[in-house]
PDB file of N, CA, C and O in Angstrom:
ATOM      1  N   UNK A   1     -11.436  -3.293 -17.431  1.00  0.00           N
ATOM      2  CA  UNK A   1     -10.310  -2.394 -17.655  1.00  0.00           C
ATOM      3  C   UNK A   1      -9.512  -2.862 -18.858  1.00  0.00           C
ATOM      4  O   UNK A   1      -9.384  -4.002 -19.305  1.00  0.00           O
ATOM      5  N   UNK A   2      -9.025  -1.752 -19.260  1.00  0.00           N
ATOM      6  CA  UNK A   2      -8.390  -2.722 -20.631  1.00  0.00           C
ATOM      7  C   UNK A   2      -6.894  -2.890 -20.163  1.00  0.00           C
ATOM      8  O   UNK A   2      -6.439  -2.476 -19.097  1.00  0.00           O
ATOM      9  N   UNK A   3      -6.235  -3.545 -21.109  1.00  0.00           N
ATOM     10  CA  UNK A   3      -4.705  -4.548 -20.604  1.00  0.00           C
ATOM     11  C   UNK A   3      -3.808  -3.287 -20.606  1.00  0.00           C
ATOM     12  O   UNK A   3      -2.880  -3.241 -19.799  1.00  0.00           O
ATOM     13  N   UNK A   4      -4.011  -2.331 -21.404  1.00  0.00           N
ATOM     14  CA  UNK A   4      -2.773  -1.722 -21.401  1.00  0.00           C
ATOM     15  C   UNK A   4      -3.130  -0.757 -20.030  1.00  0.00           C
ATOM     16  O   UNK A   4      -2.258  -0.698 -19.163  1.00  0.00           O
ATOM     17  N   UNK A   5      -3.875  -0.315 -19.914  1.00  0.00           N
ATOM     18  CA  UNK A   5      -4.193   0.341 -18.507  1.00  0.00           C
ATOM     19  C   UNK A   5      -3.844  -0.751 -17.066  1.00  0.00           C
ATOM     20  O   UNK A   5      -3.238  -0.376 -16.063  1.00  0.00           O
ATOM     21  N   UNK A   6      -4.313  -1.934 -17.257  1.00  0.00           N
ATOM     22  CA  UNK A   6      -3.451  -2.606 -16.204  1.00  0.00           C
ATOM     23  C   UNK A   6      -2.425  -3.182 -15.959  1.00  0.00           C
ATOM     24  O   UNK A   6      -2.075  -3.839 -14.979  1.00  0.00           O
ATOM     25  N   UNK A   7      -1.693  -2.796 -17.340  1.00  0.00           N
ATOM     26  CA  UNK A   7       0.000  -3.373 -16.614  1.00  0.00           C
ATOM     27  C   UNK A   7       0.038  -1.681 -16.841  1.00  0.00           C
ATOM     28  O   UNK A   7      -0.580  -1.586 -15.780  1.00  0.00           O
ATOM     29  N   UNK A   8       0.147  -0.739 -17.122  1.00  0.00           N
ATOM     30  CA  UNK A   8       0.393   0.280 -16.377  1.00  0.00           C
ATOM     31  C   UNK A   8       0.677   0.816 -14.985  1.00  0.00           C
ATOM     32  O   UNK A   8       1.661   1.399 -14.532  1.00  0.00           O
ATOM     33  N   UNK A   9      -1.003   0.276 -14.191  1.00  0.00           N
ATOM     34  CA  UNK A   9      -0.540  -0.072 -12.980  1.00  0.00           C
ATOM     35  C   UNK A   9      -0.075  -0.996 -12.141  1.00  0.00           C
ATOM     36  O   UNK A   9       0.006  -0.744 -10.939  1.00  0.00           O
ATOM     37  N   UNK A  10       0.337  -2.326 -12.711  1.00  0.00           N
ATOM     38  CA  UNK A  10       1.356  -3.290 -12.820  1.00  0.00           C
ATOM     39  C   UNK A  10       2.880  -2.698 -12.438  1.00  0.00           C
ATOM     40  O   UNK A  10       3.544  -2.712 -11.402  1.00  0.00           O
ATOM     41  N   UNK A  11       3.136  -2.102 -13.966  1.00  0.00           N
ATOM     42  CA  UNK A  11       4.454  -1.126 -13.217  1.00  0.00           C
ATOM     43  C   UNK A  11       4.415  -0.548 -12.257  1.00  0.00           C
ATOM     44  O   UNK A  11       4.805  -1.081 -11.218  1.00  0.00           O
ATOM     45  N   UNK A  12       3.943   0.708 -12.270  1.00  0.00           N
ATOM     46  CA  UNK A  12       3.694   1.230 -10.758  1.00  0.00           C
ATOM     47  C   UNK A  12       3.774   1.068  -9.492  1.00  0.00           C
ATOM     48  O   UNK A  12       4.277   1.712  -8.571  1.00  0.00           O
ATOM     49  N   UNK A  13       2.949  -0.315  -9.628  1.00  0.00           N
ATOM     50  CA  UNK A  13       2.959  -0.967  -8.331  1.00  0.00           C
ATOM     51  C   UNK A  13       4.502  -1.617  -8.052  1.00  0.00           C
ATOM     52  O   UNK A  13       5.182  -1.118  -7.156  1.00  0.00           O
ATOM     53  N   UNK A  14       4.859  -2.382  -8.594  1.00  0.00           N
ATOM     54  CA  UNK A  14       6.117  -2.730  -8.600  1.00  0.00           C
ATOM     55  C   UNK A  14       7.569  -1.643  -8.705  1.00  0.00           C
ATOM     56  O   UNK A  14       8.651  -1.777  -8.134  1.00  0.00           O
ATOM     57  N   UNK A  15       7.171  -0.701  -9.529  1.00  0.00           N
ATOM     58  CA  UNK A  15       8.032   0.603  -9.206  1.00  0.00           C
ATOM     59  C   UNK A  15       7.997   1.197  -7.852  1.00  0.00           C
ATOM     60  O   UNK A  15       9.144   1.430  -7.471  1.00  0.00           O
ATOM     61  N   UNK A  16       7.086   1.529  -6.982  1.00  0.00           N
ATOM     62  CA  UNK A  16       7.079   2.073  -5.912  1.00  0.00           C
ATOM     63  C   UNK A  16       7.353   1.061  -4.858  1.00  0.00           C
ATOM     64  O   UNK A  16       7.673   1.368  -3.710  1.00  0.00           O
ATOM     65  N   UNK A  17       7.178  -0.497  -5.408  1.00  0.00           N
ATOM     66  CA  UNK A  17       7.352  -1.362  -4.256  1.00  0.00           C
ATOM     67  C   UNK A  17       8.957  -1.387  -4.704  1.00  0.00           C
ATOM     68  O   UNK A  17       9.729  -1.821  -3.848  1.00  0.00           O
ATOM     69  N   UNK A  18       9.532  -0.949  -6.002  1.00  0.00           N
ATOM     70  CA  UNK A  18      11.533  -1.212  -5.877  1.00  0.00           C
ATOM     71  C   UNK A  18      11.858   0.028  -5.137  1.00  0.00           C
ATOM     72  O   UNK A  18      12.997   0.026  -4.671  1.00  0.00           O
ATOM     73  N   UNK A  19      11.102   1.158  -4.893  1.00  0.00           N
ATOM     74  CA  UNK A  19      11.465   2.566  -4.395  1.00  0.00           C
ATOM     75  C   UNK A  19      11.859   2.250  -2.944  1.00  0.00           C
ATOM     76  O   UNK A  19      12.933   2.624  -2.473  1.00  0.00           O
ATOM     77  N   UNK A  20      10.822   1.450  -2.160  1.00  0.00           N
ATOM     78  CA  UNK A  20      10.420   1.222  -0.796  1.00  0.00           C
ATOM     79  C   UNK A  20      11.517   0.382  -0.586  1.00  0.00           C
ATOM     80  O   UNK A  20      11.930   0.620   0.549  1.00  0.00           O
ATOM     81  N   UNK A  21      12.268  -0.582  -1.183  1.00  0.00           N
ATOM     82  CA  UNK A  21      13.075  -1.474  -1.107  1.00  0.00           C
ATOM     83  C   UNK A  21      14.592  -0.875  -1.646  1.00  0.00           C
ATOM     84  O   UNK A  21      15.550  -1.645  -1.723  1.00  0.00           O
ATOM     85  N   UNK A  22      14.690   0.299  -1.941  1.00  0.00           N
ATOM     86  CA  UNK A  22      16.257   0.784  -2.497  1.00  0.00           C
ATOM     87  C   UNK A  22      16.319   1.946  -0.937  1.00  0.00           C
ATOM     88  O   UNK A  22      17.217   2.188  -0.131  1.00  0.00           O
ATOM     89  N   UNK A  23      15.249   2.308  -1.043  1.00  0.00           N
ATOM     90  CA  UNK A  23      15.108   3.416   0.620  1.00  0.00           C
ATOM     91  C   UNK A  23      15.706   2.357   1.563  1.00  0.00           C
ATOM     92  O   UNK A  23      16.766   2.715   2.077  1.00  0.00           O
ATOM     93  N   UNK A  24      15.315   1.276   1.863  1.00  0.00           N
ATOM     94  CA  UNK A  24      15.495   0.267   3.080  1.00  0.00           C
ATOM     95  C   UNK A  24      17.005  -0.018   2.899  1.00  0.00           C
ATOM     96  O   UNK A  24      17.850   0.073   3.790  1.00  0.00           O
ATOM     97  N   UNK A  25      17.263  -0.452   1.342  1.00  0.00           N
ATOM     98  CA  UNK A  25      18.969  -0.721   1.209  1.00  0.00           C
ATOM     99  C   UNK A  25      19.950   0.245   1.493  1.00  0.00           C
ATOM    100  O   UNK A  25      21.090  -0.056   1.848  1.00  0.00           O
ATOM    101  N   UNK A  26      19.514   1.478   1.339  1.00  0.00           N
ATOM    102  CA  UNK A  26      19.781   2.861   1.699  1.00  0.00           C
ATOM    103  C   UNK A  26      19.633   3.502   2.615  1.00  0.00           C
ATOM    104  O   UNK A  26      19.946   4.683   2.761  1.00  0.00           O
ATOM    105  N   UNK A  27      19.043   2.666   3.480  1.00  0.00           N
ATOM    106  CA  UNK A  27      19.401   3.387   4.848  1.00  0.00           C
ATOM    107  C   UNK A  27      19.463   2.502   6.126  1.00  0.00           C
ATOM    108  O   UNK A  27      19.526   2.817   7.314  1.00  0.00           O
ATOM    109  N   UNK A  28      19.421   1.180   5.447  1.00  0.00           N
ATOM    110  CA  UNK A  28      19.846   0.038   6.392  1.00  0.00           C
ATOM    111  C   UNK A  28      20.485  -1.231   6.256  1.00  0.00           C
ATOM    112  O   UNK A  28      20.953  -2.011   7.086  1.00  0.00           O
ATOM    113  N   UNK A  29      20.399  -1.253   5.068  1.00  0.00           N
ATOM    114  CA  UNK A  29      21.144  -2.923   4.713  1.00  0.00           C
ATOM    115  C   UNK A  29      22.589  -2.157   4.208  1.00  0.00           C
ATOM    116  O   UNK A  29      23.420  -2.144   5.116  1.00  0.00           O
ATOM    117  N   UNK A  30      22.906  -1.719   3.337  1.00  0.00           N
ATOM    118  CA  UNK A  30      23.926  -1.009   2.846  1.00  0.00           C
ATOM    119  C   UNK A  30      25.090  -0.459   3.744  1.00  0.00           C
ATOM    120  O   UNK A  30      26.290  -0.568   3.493  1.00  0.00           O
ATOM    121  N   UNK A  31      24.473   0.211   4.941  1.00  0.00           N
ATOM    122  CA  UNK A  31      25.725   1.064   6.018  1.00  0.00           C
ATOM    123  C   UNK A  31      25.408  -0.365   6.651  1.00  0.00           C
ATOM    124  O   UNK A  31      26.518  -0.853   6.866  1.00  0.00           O
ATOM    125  N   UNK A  32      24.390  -1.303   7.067  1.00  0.00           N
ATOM    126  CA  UNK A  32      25.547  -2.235   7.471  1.00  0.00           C
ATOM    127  C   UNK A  32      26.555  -3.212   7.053  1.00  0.00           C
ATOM    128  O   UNK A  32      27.341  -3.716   7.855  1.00  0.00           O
ATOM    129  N   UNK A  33      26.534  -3.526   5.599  1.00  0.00           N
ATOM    130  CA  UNK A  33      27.183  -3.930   4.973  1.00  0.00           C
ATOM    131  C   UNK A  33      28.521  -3.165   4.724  1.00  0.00           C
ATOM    132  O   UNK A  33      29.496  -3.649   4.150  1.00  0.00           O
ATOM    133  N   UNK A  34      28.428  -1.866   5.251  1.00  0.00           N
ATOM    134  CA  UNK A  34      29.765  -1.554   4.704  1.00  0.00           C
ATOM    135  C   UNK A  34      30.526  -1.460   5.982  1.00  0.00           C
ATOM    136  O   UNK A  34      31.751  -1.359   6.049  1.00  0.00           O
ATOM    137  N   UNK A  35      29.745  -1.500   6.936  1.00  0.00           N
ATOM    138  CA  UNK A  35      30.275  -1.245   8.256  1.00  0.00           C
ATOM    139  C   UNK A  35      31.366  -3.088   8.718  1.00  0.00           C
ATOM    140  O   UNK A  35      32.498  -3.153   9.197  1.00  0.00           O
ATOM    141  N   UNK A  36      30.522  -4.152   8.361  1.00  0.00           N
ATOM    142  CA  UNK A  36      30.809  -5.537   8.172  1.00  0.00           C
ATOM    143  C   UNK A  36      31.965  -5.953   7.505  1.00  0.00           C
ATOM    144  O   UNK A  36      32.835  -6.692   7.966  1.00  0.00           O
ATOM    145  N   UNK A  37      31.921  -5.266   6.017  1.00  0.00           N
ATOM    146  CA  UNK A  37      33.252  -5.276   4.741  1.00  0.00           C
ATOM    147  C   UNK A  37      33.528  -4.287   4.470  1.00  0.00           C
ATOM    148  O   UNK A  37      33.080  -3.834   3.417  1.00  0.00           O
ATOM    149  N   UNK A  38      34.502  -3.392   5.395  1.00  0.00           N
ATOM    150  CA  UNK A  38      34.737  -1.872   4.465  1.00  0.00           C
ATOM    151  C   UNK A  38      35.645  -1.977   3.573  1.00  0.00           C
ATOM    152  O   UNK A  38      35.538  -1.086   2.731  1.00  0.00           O
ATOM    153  N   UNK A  39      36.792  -2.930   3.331  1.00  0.00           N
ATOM    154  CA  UNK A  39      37.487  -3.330   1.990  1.00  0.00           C
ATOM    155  C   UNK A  39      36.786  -3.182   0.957  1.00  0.00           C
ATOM    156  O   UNK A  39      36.589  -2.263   0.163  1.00  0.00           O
ATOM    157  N   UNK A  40      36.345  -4.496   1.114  1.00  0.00           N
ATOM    158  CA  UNK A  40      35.540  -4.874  -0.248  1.00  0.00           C
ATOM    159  C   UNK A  40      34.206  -3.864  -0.994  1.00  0.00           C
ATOM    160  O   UNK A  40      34.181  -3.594  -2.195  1.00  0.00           O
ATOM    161  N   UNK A  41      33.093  -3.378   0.076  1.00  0.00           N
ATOM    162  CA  UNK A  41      32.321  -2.424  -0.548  1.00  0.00           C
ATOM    163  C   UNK A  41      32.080  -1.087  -0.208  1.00  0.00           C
ATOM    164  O   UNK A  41      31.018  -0.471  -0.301  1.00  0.00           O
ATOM    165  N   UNK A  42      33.650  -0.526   0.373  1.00  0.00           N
ATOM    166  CA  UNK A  42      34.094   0.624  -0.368  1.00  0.00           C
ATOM    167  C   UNK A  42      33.318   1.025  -1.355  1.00  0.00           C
ATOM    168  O   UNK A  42      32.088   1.078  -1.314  1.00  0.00           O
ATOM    169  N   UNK A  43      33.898   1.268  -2.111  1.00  0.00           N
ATOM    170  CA  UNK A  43      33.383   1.077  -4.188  1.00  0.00           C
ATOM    171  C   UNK A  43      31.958   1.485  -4.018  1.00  0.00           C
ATOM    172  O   UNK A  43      31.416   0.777  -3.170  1.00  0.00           O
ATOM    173  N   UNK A  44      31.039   2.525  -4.615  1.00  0.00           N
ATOM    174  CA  UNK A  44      29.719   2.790  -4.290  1.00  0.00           C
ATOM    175  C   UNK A  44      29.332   2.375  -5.559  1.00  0.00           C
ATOM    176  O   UNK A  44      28.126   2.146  -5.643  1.00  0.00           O
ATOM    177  N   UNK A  45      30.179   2.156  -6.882  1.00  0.00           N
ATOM    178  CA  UNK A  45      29.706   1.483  -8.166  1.00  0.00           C
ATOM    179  C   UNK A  45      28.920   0.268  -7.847  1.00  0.00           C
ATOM    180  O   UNK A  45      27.806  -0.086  -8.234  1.00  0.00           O
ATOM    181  N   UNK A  46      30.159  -0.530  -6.684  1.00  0.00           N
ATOM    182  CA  UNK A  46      29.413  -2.482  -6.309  1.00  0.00           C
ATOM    183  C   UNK A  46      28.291  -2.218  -5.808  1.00  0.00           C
ATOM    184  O   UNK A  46      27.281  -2.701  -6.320  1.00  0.00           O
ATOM    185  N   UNK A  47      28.231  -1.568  -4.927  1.00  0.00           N
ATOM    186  CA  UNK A  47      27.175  -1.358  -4.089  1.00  0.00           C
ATOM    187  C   UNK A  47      25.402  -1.197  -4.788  1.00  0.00           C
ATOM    188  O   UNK A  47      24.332  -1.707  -4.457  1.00  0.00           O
ATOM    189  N   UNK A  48      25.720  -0.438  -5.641  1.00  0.00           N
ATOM    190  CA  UNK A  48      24.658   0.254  -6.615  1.00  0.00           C
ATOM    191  C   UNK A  48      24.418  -0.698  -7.895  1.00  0.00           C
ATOM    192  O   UNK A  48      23.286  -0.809  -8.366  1.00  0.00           O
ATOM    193  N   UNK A  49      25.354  -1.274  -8.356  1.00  0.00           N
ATOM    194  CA  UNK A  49      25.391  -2.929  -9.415  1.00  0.00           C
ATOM    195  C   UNK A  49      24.341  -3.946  -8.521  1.00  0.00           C
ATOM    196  O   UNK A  49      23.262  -4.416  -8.880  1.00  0.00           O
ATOM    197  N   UNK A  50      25.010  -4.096  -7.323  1.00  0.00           N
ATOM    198  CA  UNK A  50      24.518  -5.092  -6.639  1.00  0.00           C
ATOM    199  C   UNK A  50      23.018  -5.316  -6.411  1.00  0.00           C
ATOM    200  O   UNK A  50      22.372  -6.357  -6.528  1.00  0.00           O
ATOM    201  N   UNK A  51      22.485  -3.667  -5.938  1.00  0.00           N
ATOM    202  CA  UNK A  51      21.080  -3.369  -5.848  1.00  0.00           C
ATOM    203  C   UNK A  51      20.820  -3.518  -7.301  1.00  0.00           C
ATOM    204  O   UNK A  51      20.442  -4.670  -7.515  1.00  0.00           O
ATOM    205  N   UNK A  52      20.874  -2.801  -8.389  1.00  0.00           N
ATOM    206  CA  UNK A  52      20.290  -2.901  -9.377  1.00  0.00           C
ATOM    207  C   UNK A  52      20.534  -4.077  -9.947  1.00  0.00           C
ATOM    208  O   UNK A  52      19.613  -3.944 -10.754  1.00  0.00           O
ATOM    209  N   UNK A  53      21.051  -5.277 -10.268  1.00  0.00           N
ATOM    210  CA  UNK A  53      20.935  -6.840 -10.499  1.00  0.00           C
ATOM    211  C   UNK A  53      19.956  -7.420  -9.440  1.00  0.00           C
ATOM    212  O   UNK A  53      19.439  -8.475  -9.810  1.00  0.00           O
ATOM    213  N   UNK A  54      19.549  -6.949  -8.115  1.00  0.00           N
ATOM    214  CA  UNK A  54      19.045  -7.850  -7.289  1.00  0.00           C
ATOM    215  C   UNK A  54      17.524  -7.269  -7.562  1.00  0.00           C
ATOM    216  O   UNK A  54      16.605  -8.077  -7.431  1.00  0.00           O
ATOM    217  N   UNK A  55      17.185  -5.805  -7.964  1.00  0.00           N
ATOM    218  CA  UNK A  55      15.836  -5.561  -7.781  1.00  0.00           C
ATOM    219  C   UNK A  55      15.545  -6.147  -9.479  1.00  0.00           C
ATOM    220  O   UNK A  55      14.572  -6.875  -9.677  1.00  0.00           O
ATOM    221  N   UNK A  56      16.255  -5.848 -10.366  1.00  0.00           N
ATOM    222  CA  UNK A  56      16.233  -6.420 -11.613  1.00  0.00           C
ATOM    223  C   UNK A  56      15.773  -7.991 -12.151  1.00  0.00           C
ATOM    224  O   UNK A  56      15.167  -8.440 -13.124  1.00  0.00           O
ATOM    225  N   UNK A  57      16.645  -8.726 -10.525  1.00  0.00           N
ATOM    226  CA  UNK A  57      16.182 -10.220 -10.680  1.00  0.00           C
ATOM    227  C   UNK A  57      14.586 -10.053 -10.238  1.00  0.00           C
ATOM    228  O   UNK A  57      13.676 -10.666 -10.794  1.00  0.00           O
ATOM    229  N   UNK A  58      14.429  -9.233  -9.280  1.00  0.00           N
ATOM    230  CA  UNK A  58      13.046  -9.626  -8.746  1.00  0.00           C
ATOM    231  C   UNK A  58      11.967  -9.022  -9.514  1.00  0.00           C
ATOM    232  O   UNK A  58      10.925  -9.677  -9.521  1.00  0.00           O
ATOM    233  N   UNK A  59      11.970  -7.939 -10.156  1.00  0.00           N
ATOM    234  CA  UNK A  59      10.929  -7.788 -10.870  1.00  0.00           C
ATOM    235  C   UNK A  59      11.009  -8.719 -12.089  1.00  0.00           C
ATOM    236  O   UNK A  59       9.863  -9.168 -12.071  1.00  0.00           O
ATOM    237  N   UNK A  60      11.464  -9.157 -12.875  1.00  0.00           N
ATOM    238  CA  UNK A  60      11.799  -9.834 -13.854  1.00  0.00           C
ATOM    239  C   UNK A  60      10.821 -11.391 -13.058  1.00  0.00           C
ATOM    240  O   UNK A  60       9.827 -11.977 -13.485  1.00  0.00           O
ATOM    241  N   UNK A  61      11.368 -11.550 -12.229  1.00  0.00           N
ATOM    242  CA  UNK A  61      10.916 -13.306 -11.511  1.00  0.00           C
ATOM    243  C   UNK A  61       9.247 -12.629 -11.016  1.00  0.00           C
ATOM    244  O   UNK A  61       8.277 -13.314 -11.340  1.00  0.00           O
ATOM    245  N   UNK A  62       9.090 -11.812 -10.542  1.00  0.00           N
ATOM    246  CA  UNK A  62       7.476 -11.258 -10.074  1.00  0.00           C
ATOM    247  C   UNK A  62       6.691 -11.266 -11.591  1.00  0.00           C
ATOM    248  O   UNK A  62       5.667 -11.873 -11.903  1.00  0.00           O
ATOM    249  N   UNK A  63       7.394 -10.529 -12.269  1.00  0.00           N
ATOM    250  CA  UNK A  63       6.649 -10.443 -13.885  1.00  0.00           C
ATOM    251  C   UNK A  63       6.392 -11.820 -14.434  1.00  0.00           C
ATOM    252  O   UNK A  63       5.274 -12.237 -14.739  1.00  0.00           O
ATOM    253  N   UNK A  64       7.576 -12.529 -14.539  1.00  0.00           N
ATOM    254  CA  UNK A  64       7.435 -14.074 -14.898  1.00  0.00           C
ATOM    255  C   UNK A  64       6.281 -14.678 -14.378  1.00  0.00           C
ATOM    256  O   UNK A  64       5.397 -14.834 -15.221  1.00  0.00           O
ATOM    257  N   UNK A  65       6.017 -15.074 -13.218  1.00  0.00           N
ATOM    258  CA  UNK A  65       5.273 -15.822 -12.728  1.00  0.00           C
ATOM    259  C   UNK A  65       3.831 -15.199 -12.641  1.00  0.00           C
ATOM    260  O   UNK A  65       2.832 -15.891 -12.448  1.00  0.00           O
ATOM    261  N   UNK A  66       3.812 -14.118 -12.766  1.00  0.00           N
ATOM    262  CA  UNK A  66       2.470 -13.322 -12.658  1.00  0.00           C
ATOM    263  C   UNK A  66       1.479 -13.277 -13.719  1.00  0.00           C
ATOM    264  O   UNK A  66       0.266 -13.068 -13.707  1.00  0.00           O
ATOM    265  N   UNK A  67       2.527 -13.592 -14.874  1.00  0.00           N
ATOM    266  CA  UNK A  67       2.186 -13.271 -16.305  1.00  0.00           C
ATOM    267  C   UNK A  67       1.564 -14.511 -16.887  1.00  0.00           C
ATOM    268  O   UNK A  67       2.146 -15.496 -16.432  1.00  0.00           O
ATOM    269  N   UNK A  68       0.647 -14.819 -17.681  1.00  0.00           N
ATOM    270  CA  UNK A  68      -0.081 -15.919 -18.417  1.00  0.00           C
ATOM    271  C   UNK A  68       1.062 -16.023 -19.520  1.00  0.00           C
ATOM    272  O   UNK A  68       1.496 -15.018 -20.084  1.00  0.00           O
ATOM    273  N   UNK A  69       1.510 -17.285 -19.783  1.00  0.00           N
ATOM    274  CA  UNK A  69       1.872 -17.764 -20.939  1.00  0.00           C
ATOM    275  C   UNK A  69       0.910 -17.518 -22.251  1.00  0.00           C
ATOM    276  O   UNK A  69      -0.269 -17.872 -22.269  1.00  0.00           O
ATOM    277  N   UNK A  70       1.562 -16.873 -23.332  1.00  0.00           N
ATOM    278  CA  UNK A  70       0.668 -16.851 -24.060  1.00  0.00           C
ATOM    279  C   UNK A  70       0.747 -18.357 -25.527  1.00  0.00           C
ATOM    280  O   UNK A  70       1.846 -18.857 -25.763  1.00  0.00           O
ATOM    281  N   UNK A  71      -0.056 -18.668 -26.022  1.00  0.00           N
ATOM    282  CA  UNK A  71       0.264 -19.639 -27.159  1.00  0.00           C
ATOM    283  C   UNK A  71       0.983 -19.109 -28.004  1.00  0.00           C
ATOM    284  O   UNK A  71       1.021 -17.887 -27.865  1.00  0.00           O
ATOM    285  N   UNK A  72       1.900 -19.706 -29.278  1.00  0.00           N
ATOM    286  CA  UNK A  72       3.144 -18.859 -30.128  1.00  0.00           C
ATOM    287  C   UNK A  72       1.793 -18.405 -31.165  1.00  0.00           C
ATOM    288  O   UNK A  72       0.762 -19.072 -31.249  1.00  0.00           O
ATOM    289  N   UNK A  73       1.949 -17.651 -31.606  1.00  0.00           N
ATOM    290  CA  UNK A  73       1.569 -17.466 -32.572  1.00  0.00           C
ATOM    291  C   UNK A  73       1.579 -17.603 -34.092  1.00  0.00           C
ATOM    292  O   UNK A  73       2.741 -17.504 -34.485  1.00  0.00           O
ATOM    293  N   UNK A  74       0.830 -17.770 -34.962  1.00  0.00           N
ATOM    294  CA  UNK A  74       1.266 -18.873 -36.841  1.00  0.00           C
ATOM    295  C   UNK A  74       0.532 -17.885 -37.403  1.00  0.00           C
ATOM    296  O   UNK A  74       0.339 -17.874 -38.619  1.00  0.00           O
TER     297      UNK A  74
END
């Protein structure tokens, strides 16, 4: 297969696995979190920052480690 066709489905895969994981924050981690702190995450901006820095860290750290170092190039 050639490279650009498989991080294609690289993304993908990891796109539908952040889909499956914003559904779950969205309909279960989230109302209980707000149910826990209704002060503080009130605010649906934090709420939505929070998810997007946390799925952001993880694809970023999945990509990292998945990925071959390449040599610099001269």
């Amino acid at each position: 297969m050639g490279e650009r066709f498989k991080t294609l489905v690289f993304v993908a895969i990891l796109g539908f696995i952040g889909g499956v994981l914003a559904d779950f924050a969205g309909t279960y981690l989230i109302p209980a979190l707000i149910q826990l702190f209704p002060e503080i995450l009130n605010a649906r901006w934090i709420l939505t920052g929070l998810a997007g820095a946390a799925l952001t860290l993880v694809f970023v750290t999945v990509w990292a480690y998945i990925t071959e170092p390449r040599p610099p190039e001269r």
